[in-house]
C-alpha positions in Angstrom: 0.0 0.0 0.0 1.4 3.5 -0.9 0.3 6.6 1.0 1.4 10.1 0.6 0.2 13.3 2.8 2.1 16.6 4.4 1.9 17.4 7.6 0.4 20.9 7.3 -2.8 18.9 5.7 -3.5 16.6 8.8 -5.7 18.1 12.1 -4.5 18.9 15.1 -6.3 17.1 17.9 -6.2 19.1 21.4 -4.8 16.7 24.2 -7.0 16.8 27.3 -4.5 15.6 29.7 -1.7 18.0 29.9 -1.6 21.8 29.1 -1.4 23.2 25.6 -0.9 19.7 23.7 -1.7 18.7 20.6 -1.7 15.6 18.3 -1.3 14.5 14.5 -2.4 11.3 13.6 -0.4 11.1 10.3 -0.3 7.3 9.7 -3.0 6.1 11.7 -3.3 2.0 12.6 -5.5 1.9 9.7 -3.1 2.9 7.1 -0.2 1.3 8.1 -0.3 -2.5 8.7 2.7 -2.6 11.5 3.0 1.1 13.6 1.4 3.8 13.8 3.0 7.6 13.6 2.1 11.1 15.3 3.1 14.1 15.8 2.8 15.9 19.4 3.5 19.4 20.3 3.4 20.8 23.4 3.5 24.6 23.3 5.8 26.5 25.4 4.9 26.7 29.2 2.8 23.4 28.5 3.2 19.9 29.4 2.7 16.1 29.2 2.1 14.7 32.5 3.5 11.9 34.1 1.9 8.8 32.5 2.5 4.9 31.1 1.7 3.1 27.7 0.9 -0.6 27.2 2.8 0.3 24.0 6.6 0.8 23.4 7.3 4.4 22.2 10.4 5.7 19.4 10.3 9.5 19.6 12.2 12.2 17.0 12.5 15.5 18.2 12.1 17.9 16.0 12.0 21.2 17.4 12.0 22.3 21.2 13.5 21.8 23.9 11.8 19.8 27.1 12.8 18.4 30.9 11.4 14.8 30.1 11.1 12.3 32.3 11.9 8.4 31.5 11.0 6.3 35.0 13.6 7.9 37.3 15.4 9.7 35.0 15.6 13.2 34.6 17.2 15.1 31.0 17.0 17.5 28.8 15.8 16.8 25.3 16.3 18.9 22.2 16.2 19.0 18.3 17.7 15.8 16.5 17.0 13.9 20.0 15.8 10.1 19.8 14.1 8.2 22.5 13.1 4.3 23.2 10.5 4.3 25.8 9.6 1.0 27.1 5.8 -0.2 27.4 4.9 0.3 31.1 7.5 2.7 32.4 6.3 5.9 33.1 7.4 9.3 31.6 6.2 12.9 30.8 7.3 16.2 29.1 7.5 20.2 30.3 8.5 22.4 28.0 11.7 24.6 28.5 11.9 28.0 26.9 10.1 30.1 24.3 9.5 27.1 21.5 7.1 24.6 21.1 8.1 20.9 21.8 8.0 18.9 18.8 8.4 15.1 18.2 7.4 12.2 16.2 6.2 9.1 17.9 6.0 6.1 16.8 3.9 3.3 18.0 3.4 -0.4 17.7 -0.5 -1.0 15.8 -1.7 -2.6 18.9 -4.2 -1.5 21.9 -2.5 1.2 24.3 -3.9 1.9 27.4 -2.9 4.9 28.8 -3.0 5.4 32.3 -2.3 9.6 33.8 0.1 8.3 37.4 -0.1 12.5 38.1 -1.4 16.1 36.6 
């Protein structure tokens, strides 16, 4: 199957849990047969909160920078950034500086159940 789209034509869906997130379904578990990819951005002064996944995540930053937070650790992340985070092991985003937090996210086609551990 072949599929071709740009970003700038897909919706931005507002993220309830959080502050000032948003997400872009741009290959969705019904177009691709193995994963599924999205695009999150959190504006500046926003956040992700501390939550798990039933799914394994592979993240891309693109832009931004953000404090994230991977089980007990504690970094930075930034442009050109790639992070493997396990299925079950909590982590969450807050957005450092003046940019929005960008990133790709990729995710096994399989049922995730997402579970909020804080706000």
């Amino acid at each position: 199957m072949y599929l071709h789209k740009n970003i700038k034509d897909v919706e931005t869906m507002a993220q309830s849990a959080g502050k000032g997130v948003g997400m872009k379904m741009l290959l969705s578990p019904d177009e691709s047969p193995n994963f599924a990819m999205r695009n999150f951005t959190i504006e500046a002064g926003g956040f992700m909160p501390l939550h798990t996944n039933s799914v394994e995540h592979e993240q891309f930053v693109i832009s931004g920078k953000a404090l994230v937070t991977i089980g007990d650790e504690k970094f930075e992340a930034s442009s050109g950034d790639v992070l493997l985070i396990p299925a079950g092991v909590a982590h969450a985003y807050e957005t450092l500086g003046d940019e929005t937090y960008s990133f790709l996210c990729l995710v096994p086609k399989a049922e995730d159940t997402i579970t909020v551990l804080s706000c």
